[in-house]
N, C-alpha and C positions, 0 to 999 in steps of 0.2 A: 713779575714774570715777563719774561723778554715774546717779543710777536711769535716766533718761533717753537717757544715752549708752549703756544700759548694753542698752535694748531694741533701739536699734540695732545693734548689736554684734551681738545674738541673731539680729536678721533676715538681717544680712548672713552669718552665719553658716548659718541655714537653708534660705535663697537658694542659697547653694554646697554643701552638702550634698543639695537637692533636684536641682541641675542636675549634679551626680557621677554621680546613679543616674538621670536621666534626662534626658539633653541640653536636649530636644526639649519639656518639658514645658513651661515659661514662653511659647514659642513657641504651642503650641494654647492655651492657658488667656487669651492675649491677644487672640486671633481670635474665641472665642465660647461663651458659657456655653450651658450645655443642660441645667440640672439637672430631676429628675424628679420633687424632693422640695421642697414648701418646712416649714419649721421653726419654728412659733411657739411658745416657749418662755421661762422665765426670765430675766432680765439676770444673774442668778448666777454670777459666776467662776468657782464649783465644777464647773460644766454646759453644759462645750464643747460645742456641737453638732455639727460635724463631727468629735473624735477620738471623743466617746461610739459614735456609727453609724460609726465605720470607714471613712469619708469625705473625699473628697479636695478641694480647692477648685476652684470650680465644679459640683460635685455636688449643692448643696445649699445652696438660698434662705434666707434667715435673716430672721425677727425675733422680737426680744426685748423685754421689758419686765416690768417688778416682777408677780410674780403671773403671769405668763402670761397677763395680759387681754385678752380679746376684746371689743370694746366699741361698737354698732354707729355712734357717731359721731367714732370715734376714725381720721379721718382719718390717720394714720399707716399704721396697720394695714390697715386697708382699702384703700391705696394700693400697700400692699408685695402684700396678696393681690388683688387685680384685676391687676398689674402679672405675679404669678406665675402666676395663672389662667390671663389673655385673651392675653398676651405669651408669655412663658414654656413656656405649656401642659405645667405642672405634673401630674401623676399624681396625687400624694397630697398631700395635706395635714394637715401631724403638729401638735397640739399635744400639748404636752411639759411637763407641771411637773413639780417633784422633789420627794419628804421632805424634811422638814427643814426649810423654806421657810420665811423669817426675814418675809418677806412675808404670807404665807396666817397665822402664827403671832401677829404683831403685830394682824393684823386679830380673828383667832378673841378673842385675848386682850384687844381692845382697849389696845391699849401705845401710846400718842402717839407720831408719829413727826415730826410736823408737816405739812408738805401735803400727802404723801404721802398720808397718813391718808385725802384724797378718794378717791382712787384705788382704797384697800385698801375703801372702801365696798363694790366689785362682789364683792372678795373675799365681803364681810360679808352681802351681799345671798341668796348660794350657802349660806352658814350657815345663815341664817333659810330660807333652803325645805327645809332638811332638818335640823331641830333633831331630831328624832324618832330619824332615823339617826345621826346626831351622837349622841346621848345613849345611843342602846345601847352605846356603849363605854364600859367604866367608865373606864380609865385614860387620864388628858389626853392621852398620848405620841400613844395610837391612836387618841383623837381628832381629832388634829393630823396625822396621817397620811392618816384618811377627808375632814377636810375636803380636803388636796391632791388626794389621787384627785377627789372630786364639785369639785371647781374646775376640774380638767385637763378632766375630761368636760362640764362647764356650757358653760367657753369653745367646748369642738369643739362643741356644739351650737350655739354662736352662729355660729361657721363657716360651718356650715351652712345657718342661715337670712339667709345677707346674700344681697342682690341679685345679687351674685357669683359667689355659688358656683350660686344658684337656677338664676340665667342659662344656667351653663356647664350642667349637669346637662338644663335645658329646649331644648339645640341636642343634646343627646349627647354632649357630650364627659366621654369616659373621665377622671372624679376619684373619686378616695375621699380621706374625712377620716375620722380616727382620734385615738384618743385614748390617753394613755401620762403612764407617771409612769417617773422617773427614780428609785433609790435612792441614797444619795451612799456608806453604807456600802459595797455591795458591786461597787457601778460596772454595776450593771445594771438594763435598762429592763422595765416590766409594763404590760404592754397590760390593757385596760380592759376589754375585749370593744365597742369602741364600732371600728365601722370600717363610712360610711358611703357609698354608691355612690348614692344615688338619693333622691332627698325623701319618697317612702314611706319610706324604711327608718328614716327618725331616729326614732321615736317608742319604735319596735322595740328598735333597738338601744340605747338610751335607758336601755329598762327590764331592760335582762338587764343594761348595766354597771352601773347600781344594783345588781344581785341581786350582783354580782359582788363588787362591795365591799363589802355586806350580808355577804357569805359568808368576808371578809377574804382571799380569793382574790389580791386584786390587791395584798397585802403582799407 
């Protein structure tokens, strides 16, 4: 059986196993999504975002891409959260990068990866405002760790200031953006201290998630 037939196999497999233990499920899940969450994280294989959160489908908006970039002309992004914001009317808004990060790594170390390499720029741009914190770690590993934390927190800060989220937050509607790193060791996630409900609060919360990774807290 070729790789390819071999995914199908898997689906039709966990098709009938989801509809064993719940008839009914395929049935609602076709009628209408209502998640409360959307999920800007990694393209990482390692970094389900529904099994990591316990999640079922339709519970949980998704987008991905290298580095977890928030970028504010990055129509992609920007499409998926105006569509989860003003559509959806999402609750929170998680972004999520992990340790490890082959992405955040390449950029810190400069490693050519070819055009990619533009991209890991935003990565690289996060470095340079915080060489200082960067540099208080002697050892490269937990250097490469603080920069994933100060990148997972940079993007939700960009989150925060798009016309999107400003918008929603400026009629009152109930969002908060947060911010979180995934560890691929132990399969669990550490919040930042960044979790942000209002346009006042970013600056605030900003600087405690600094202190926080300052404090290596968020290992």
């Amino acid at each position: 059986m070729s790789p390819i037939a071999d995914l199908i196999a898997n689906n039709r497999a966990w098709a009938a196993a989801v509809v064993r233990q719940d008839p009914g499920f395929f049935d609602r899940l076709s009628r209408q999504q209502s998640p409360r969450y959307l999920w800007i994280g990694c393209s990482d294989s390692r970094v389900p975002a529904n099994e990591i959160t316990g999640l079922l489908p339709g519970e949980l908006f998704v987008h991905r891409n290298v580095g977890n970039v928030v970028v504010h002309t990055d129509l992609n992004c920007l499409a998926v959260l105006q569509f989860a914001v003003d559509v959806l009317k999402v609750e929170h808004v998680i972004v999520c990068g992990h340790y490890g990060c082959g992405g955040v790594s390449a950029a810190y170390l400069g490693r050519p990866l070819g055009l990619i390499d533009n991209w890991l720029r935003h990565v690289q741009d996060v470095a340079d405002r915080h060489t200082a914190l960067l540099d208080s770690f002697q050892d490269e590993g937990a250097r490469l760790d603080c920069l994933c934390a100060l990148n997972s927190l940079e993007q939700a800060v960009h989150v925060c200031r798009t016309t999107i989220v400003q918008d929603a937050w400026r009629r009152g509607q109930s969002l908060t953006v947060h911010g979180w790193v995934y560890r691929l060791h132990d399969g669990l996630i550490r919040e930042l201290g960044f979790g942000v409900g209002a346009a006042g609060e970013v600056a605030r919360s900003h600087r405690a998630a600094i202190e926080r990774i300052a404090s290596r807290s968020a290992f």
